[in-house]
KOLMIDO-352064 format. One record per residue (C-alpha): residue number from 1; x, y, z. Coordinates in steps of 0.2 Angstrom, whole numbers. Each point is the difference from the previous one (the first is absolute). Layout:
{NUM,{X,Y,Z}};
...
% end
This chain:
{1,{397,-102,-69}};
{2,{-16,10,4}};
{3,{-17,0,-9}};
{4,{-4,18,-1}};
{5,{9,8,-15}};
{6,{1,17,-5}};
{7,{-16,-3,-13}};
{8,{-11,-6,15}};
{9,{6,16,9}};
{10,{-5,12,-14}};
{11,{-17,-8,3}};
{12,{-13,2,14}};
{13,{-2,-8,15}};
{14,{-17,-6,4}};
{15,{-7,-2,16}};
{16,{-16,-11,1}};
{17,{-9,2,17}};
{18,{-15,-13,2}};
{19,{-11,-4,15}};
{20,{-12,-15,-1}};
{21,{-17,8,9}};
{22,{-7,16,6}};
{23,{2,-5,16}};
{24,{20,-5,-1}};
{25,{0,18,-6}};
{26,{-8,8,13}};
{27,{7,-9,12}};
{28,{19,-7,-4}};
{29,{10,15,-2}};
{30,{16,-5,1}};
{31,{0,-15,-15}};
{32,{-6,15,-9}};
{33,{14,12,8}};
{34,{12,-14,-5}};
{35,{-5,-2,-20}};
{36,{1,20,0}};
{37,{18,-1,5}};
{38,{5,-11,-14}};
{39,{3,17,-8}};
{40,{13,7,11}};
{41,{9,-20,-4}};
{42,{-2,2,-19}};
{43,{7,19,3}};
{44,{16,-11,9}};
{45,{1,-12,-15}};
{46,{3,17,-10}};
{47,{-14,5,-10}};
{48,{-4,17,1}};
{49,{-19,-1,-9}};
{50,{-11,-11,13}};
{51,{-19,0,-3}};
{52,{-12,-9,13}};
{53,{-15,-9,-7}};
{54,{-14,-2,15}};
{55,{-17,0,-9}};
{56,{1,-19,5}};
{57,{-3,4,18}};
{58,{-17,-8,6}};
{59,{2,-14,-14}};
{60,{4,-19,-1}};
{61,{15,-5,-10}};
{62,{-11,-17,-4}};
{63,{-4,4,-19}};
{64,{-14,14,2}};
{65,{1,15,-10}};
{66,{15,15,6}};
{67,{1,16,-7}};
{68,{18,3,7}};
{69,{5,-18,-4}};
{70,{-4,2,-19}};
{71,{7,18,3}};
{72,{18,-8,5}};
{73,{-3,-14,-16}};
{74,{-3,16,-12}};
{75,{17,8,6}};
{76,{11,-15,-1}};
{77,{-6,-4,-18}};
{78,{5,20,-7}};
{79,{18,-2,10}};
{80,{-1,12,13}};
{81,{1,-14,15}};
{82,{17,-3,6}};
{83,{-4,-10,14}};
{84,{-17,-6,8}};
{85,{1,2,20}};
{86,{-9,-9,11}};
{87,{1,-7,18}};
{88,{-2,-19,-6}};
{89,{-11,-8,-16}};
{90,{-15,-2,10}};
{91,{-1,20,-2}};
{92,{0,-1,-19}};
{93,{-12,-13,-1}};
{94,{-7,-16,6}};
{95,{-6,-11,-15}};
{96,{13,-7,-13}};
{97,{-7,7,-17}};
{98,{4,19,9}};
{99,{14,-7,6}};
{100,{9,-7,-17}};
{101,{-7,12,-9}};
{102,{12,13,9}};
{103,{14,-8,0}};
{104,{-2,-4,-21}};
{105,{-1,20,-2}};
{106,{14,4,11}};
{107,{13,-14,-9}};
{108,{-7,9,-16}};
{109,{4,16,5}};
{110,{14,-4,11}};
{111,{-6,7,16}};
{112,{6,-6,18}};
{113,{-14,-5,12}};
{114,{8,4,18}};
{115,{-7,-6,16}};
{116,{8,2,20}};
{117,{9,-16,-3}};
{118,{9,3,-18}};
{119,{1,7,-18}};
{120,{-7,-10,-13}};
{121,{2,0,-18}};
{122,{-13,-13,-7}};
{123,{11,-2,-16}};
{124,{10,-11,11}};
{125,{-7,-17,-1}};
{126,{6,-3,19}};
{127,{-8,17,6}};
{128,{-14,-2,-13}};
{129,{-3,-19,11}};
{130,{2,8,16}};
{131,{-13,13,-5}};
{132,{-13,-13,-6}};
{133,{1,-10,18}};
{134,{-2,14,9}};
{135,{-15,4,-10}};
{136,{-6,-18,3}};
{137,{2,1,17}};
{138,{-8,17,1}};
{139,{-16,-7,-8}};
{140,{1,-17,10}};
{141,{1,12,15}};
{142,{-14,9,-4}};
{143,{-11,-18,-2}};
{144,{6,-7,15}};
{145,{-3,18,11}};
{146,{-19,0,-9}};
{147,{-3,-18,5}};
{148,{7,2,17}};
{149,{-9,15,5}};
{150,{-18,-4,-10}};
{151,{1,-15,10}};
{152,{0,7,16}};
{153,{-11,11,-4}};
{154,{-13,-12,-4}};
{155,{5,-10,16}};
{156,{-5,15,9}};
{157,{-14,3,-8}};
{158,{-8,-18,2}};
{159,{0,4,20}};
{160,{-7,14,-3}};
{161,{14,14,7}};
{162,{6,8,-16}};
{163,{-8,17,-1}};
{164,{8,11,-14}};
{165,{-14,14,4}};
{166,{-14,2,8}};
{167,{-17,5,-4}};
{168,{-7,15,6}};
{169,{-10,-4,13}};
{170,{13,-11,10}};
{171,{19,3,10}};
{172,{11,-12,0}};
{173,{2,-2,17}};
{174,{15,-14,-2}};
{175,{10,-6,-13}};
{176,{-11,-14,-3}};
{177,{-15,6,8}};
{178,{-16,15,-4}};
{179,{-13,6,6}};
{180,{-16,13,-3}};
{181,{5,17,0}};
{182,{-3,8,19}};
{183,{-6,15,-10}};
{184,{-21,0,4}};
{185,{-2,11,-16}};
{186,{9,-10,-12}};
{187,{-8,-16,6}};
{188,{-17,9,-3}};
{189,{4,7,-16}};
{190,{4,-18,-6}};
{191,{-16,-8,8}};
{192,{-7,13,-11}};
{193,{6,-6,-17}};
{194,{-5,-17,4}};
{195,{-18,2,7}};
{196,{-3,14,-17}};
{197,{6,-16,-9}};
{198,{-13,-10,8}};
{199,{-13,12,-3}};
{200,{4,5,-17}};
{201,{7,-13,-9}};
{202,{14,6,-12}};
{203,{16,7,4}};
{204,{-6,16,-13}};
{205,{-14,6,10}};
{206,{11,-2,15}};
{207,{11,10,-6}};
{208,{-13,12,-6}};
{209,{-8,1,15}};
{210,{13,6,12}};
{211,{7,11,-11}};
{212,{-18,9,0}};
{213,{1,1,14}};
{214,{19,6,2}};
{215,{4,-15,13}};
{216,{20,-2,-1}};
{217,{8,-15,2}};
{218,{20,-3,9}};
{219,{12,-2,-9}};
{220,{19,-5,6}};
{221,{14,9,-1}};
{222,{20,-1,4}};
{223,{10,15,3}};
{224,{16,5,10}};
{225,{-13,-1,16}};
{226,{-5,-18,-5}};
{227,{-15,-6,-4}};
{228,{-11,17,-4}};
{229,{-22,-5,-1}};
{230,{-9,14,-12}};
{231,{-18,2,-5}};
{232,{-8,1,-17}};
{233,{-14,-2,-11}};
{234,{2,-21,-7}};
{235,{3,-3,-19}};
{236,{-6,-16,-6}};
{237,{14,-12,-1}};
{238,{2,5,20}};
{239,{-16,-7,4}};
{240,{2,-15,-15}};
{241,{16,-3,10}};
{242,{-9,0,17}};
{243,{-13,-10,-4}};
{244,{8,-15,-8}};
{245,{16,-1,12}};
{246,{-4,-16,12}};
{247,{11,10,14}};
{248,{-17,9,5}};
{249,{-9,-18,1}};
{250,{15,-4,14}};
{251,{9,-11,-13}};
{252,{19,-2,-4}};
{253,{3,0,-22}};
{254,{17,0,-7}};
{255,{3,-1,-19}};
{256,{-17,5,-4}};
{257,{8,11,-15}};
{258,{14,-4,-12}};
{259,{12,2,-15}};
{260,{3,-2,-16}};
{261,{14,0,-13}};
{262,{-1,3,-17}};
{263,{12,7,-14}};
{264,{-1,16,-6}};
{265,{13,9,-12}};
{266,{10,-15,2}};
{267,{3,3,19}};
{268,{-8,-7,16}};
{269,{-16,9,6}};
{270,{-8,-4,17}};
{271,{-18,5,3}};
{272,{-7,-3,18}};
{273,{-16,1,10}};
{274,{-10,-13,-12}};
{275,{-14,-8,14}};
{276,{2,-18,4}};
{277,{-15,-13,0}};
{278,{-3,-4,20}};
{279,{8,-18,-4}};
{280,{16,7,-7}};
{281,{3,11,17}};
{282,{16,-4,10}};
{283,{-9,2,18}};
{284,{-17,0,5}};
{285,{-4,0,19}};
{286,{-18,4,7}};
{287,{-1,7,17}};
{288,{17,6,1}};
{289,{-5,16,7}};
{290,{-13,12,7}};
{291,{-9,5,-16}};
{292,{-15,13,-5}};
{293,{-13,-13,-8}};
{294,{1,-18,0}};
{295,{3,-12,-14}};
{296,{-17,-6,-6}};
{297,{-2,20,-2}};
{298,{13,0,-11}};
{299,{-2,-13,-11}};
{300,{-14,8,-4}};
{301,{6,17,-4}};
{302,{12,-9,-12}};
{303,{-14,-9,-10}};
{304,{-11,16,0}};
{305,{16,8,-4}};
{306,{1,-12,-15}};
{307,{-18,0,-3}};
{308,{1,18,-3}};
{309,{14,2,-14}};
{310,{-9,4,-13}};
{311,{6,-10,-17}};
{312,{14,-6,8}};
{313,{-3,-19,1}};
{314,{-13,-11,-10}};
{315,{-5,-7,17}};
{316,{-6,17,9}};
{317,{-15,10,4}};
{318,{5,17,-1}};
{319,{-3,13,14}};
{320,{-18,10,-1}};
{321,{-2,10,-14}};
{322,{-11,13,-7}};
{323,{-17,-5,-7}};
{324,{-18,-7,1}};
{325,{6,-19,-2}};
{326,{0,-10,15}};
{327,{9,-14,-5}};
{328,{14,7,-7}};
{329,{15,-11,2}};
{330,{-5,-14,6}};
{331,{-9,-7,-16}};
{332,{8,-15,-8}};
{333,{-4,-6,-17}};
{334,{-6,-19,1}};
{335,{5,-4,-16}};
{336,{18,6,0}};
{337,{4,4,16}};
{338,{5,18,-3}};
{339,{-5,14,11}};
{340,{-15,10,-7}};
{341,{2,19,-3}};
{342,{-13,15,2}};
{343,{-7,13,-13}};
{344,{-11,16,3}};
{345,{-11,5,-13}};
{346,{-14,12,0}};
{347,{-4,17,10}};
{348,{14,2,12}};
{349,{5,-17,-2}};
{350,{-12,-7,11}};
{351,{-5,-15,-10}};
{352,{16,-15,0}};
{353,{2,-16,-8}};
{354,{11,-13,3}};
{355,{10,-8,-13}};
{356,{14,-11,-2}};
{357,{11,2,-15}};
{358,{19,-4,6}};
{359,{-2,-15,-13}};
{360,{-1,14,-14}};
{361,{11,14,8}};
{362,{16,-13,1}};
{363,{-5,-13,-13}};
{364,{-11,9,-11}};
{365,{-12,-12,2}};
{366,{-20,4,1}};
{367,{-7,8,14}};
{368,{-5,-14,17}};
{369,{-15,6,7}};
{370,{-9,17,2}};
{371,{-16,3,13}};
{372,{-8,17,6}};
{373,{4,2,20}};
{374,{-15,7,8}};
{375,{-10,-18,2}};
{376,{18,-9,6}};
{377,{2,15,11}};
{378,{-19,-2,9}};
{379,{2,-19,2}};
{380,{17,-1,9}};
{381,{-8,14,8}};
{382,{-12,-9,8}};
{383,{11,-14,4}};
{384,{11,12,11}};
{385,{-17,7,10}};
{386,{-7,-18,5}};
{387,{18,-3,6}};
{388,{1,17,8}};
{389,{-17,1,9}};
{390,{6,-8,17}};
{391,{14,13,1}};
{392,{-11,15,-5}};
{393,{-4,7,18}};
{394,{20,-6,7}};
{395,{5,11,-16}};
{396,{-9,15,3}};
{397,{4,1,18}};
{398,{19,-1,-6}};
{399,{-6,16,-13}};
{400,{-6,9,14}};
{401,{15,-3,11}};
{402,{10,6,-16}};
{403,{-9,16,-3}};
{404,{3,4,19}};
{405,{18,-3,0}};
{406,{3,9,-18}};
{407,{13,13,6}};
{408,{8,-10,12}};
{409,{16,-7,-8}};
{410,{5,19,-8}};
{411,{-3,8,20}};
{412,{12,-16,6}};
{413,{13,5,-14}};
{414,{-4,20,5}};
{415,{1,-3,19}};
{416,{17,-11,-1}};
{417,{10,12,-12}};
{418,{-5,14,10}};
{419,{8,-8,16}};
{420,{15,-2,-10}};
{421,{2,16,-4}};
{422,{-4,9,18}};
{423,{14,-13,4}};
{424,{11,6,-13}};
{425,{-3,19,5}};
{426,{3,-4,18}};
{427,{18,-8,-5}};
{428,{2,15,-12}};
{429,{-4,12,16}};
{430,{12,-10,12}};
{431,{13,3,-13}};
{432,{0,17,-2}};
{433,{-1,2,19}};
{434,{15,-9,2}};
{435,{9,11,-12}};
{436,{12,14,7}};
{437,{-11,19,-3}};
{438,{12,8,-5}};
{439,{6,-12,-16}};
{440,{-13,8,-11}};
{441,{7,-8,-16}};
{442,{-7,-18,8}};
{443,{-14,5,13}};
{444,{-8,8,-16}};
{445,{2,-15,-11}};
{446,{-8,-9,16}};
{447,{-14,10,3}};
{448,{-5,1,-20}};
{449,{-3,-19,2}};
{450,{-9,3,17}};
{451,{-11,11,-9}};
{452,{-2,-14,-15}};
{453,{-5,-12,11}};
{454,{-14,10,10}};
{455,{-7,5,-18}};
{456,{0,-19,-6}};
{457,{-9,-3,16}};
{458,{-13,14,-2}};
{459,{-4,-7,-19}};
{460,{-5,-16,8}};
{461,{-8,5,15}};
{462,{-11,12,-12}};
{463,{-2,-15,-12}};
{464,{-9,-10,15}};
{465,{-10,14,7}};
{466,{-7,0,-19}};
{467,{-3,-18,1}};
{468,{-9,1,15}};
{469,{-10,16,-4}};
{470,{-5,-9,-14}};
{471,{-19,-6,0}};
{472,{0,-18,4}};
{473,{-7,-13,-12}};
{474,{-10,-9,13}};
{475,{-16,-9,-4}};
{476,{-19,8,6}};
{477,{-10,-13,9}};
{478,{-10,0,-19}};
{479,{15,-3,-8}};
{480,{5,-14,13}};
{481,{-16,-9,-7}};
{482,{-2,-1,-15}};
{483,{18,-6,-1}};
{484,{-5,-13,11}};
{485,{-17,-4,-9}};
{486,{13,-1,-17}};
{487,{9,-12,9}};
{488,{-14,-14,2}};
{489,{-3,4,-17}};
{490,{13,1,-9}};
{491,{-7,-2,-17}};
{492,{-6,17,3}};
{493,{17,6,6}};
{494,{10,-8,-16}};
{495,{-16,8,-13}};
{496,{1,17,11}};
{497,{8,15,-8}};
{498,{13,3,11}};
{499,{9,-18,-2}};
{500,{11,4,-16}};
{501,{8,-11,-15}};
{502,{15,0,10}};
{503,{-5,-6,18}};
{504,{-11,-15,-7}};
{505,{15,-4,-11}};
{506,{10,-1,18}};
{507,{-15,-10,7}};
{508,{1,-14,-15}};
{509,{18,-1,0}};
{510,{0,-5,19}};
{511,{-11,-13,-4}};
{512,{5,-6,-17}};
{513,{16,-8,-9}};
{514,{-5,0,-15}};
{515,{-15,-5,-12}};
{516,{0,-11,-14}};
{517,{-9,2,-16}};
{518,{-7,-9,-15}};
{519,{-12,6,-13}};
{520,{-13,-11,-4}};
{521,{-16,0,-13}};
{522,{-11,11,11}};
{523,{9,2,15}};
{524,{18,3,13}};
{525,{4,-15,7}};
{526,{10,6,16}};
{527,{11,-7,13}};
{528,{5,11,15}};
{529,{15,-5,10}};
{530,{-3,9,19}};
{531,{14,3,8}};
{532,{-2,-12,12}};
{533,{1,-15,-13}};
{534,{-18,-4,-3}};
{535,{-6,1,-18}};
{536,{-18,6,-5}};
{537,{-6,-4,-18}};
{538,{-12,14,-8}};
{539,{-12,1,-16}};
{540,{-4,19,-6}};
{541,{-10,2,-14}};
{542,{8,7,-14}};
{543,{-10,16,-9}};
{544,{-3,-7,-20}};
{545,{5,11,-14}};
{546,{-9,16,-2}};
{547,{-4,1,20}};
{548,{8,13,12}};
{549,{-4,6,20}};
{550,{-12,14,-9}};
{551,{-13,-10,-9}};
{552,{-16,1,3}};
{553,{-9,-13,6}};
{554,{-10,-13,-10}};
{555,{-17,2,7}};
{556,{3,17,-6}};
{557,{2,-1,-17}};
{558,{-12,-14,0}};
{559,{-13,13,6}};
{560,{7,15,-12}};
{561,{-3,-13,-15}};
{562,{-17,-4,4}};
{563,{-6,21,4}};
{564,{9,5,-16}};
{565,{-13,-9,-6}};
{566,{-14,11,10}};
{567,{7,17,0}};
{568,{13,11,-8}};
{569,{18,4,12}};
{570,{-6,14,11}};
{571,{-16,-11,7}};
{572,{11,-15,0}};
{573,{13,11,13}};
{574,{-13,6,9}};
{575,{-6,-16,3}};
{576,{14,-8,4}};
{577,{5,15,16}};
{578,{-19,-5,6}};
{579,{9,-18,2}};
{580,{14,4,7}};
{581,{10,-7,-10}};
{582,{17,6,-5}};
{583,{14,1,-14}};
{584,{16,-9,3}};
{585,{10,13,7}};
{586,{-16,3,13}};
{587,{-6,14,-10}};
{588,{-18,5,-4}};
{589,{-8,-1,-15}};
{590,{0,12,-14}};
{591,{-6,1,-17}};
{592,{17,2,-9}};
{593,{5,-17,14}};
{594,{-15,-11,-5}};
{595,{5,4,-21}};
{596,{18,-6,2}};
{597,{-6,-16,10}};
{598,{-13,-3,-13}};
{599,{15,1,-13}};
{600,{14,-7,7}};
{601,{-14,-15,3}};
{602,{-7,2,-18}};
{603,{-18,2,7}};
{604,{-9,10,-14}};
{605,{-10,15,8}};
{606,{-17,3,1}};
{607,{-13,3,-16}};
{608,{-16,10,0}};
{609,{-13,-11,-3}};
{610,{7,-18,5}};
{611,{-10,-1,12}};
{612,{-15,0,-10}};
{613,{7,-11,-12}};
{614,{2,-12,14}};
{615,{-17,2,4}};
{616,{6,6,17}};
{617,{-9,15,11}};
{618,{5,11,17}};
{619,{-12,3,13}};
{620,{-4,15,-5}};
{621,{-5,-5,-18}};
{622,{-12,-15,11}};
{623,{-7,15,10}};
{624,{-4,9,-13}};
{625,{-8,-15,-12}};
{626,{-11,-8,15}};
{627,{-5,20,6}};
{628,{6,-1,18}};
{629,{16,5,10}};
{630,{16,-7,0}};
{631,{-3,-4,20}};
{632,{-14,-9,-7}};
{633,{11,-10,-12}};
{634,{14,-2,13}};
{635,{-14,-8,15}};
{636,{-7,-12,-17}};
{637,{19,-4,-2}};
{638,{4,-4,18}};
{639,{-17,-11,2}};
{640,{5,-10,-14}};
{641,{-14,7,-12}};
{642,{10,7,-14}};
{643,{16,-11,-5}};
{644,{17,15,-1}};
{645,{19,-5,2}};
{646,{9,12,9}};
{647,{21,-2,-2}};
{648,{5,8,15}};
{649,{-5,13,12}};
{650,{-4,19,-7}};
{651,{-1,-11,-19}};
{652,{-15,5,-9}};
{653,{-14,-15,0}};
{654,{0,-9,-20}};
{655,{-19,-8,0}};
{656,{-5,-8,-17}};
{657,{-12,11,-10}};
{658,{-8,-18,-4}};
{659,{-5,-2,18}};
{660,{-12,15,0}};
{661,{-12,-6,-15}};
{662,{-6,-11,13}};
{663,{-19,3,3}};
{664,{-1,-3,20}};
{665,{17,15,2}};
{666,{-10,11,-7}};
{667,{-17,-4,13}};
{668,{11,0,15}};
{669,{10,15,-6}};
{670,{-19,8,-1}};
{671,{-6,-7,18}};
{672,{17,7,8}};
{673,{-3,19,-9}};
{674,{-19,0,5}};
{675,{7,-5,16}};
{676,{2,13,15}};
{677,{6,1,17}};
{678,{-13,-5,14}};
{679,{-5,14,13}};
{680,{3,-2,19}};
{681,{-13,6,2}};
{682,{-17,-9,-5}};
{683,{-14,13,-1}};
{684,{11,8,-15}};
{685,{-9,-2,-16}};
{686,{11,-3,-18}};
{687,{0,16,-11}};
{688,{-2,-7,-20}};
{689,{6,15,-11}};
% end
């Protein structure tokens, strides 16, 4: 008795199409041919209604989330499905939960499930059992054709000839063997990303740079005439990808990225491409090939990539940043062993100040520790020019070499895609040439992309002749010195006003690690770990409370104290120009400067008539009292005749009025005013008036 009744037939047939990968859809027509005509079979079983269900093409039947899968599940539970058709149960699915769970809808529903081999009704309990083992064996089948194949992949990939793609920059010259692209101007181009690396640090400003300076980078292609190679400006993950990808260092990796599985909506949800620690890589094979830098180089890319993620890891540096402070990033508190953090405060943020405060921002705990930068900044400073001196001359003959070779990698880059495309409009021209005349439909499509190919050409040749017209930046003799005279000095060089934030934050970074801090009563107590290894302990005074990088100095406000008590403020900034002495911020002195020193220092200002008080006299008061002249008074002063004090240089003279009572002053005060200067000559006769 057969199992299709007239109710399954007043139903709907569906087909379900399903292909496990893009590629098995691409590329395996005819399984796809073959589930396609399962409708003209459900058509010859009798049903008139067939629908065919293929959004499942390009998807795994292994559990993972499918649109035309749940579509068939929703169908089945209204009662539209007569029959389910499929070539075999692997089609419908590959895990058991999908599996049963079909097979529980249709026996509720009373829908026949048909494959090449039979009809099935699954509220049979011997067709219901036959059902489940093929579902098991379709799911065993599925483990055992992963294991097999993962494994041999991996096998493969330990001897290092498994190559899924290539990286640009390479041809696979054998199935289990590459090598460096023959193409000069994508080997240059590449060299390029690498040797900007080098020079500028961070893959950012790589990438900055060459899109300023519109260099493209190759990019590879597959098309129905095979592998395709087009120019264009690089993104950042490009670069990212180029610079971390050991292929470039001549190295074999397999397995360097994974997946992972987690559950989402109650189904089965595959993530890939999380990055695997070096240790959990499948392969790893150093010199497997012809590469573009060496291995030492890129290790060290990958720990200055690192370095540079900015608040990515607890453990790194960050990449160079905007700013006055030298040592930001590689500052680590003493006391709790977090990293220490930067803030600008006053005019254009040109003041920072360390501080640590991770303990507060996760734990609201109390601030760690908290110290202005600019003394920190001069004393590590200093450390880096006594290491640097021996180098300075090497260094500026590698600046000079530098300047001269400015241009030279973006005319490389000019000069090689220009000979790509005269090579590309002499290929466009034979083309055209070979054409039959008189097709005009073709030679005219032919000779348009002649005439695109001569005008790509111009743009570059015009674009190097602009280069080259360009004035070049080559140093004058002058110039040529006093870069070398910076060189063996190169204190000069790092305090000179063309050496920015930036560039000395380069120059420390290449020398340090990292920097260890602890405050102490009245001071830094530092530990600086070189790159090298070597470790150089350091004490830097700590400014006390109340003292900044603009106070004046303390012979200075010693000397204003003491004049306050001579003079009122305008005499006592005159005085104080005469000196040569200068406010904190190297200004003169003014009136309105020396009354806010004398209140911020709570000296009280002058008083008429103190000085009388005090008993005290100026050298003009003493001229006028003994009758002579103030040179008079200053020549009695200089021989020790009249005791004056004098506080500083251009400060009035304070003599005791007490000392001119005395009776011998006032003789020799009267012996030098009767006093006058000898004639040459000694027939002259004194004139008494």
């Amino acid at each position: 008795m057969t199992k299709i009744t007239s109710e399954h037939l007043a139903r709907s047939a569906f087909v379900y199409v399903r292909q496990s990968t893009t590629d098995q859809v691409n590329n395996n027509h005819e399984s796809r041919r073959r589930q396609y005509a399962l409708a003209d079979r459900a058509r010859a079983l009798g049903w008139s209604a067939v629908e065919v269900i293929d959004d499942d093409l390009g998807r795994s039947g292994s559990g993972i989330a499918r649109p035309g899968f749940e579509k068939l599940l929703a169908a089945i539970c209204e009662g539209r499905v007569g029959a389910v058709v499929s070539i075999e149960a692997s089609r419908l699915a590959r895990n058991g939960r999908d599996w049963h769970t079909l097979l529980e809808f249709c026996g509720l529903v009373d829908t026949l499930i048909v494959d090449e081999d039979g009809v099935y009704d699954p509220r049979h309990p011997n067709d219901r059992l036959l059902l489940g083992m093929k579902g098991t064996m379709s799911e065993l089948e599925l483990s055992l054709f992963r294991q097999r194949s993962l494994e041999a992949l991996k096998q493969k990939a330990r001897r290092g000839e498994l190559f899924l793609t290539v990286a640009v920059g390479f041809l696979k010259v054998r199935h289990d063997r590459i090598e460096k692209d023959p193409d000069r101007r994508i080997q240059e181009a590449i060299k390029l990303v690498f040797a900007k690396f080098a020079e500028l640090q961070t893959v950012r400003q790589v990438h900055l740079w060459m899109r300023q300076e519109r260099l493209p980078l190759p990019a590879i292609g597959y098309g129905p005439d095979g592998r395709t190679v087009t120019w264009k400006l690089p993104v950042y993950n490009t670069l990212h990808h180029m610079l971390t990808n050991p292929i470039y260092a001549g190295a074999y990796a397999f397995g360097r990225t994974g997946s992972r599985i987690t559950i989402a909506a109650g189904r089965k949800r595959l993530v890939r491409g999380f990055r695997r620690e070096r240790s959990a890589w499948e392969a790893l094979i150093l010199d497997h090939h012809e590469g573009y830098i060496e291995w030492a180089e890129f290790e060290r890319n990958q720990r200055l990539i690192a370095d540079n993620a900015n608040g990515q890891s607890f453990m790194s540096r960050g990449a160079v940043r905007r700013g006055e402070a030298l040592l930001a990033g590689l500052l680590r508190c003493g006391h709790c062993g977090r990293k220490l953090h930067v803030a600008y405060s006053g005019e254009n943020g040109s003041s920072g100040r360390y501080h640590c405060r991770g303990g507060q921002l996760n734990h609201g705990g109390a601030p760690c520790i908290s110290f202005g930068g600019m003394r920190i900044d001069r004393a590590i400073g200093a450390e880096v020019i006594e290491r640097l001196q021996p180098f300075g001359v090497e260094a500026a003959i590698n600046a000079v070499e530098a300047r001269r070779l400015e241009n030279a990698e973006k005319r490389r880059q000019i000069e090689l895609a220009l000979e790509q495309a005269r090579y590309e409009a002499a290929l466009a021209r034979r083309r055209y040439e070979a054409v039959d005349p008189n097709n005009r439909l073709v030679a005219a499509e032919l000779e348009h992309r002649w005439n695109e190919r001569l005008l790509a050409a111009r743009a570059l040749e015009d674009e190097r002749d602009t280069l080259a017209a360009a004035p070049q930046s080559s140093l004058s003799a002058t110039e040529r010195e006093r870069l070398l005279a910076l060189g063996a000095d190169v204190e000069r060089a790092w305090n000179s006003s063309g050496a920015t934030p930036a560039t000395r934050k380069r120059i420390i970074r290449t020398l340090i690690d990292e920097i260890v801090v602890r405050v102490e009563e009245d001071a830094l107590g530092l530990v600086i770990r070189w790159q090298g290894g070597d470790h150089t302990p350091l004490r830097v005074r700590k400014n006390r409370a109340g003292q900044h990088r603009w106070g004046t100095d303390a012979d200075v406000v010693e000397l204003v104290a003491v004049l306050a008590r001579q003079m009122p403020d305008q005499a006592i900034a005159a005085v104080l120009n005469r000196a040569g002495k200068k406010t904190g911020k190297g200004n003169g002195w003014t009136r309105s400067r020396v009354c806010f020193l004398r209140n911020h220092r709570r000296i009280p200002p002058y008083r008429e008539g103190e000085r009388a008080e005090r008993g005290e006299v100026t050298l003009e008061e003493t001229a006028k009292i003994l009758n002579v002249s103030e040179a008079t008074v200053r020549r009695m002063i200089q021989e020790k005749l009249l005791a004056a004090r004098q506080y500083c240089k251009g400060a009035p003279w304070v003599i005791q009025n007490s000392v001119l009572d005395r009776e011998d002053l006032q003789r020799i005060a009267d012996a030098r005013r009767s006093r006058r200067p000898p004639s040459e000559d000694p027939r002259q006769n004194s004139l008494a008036l």
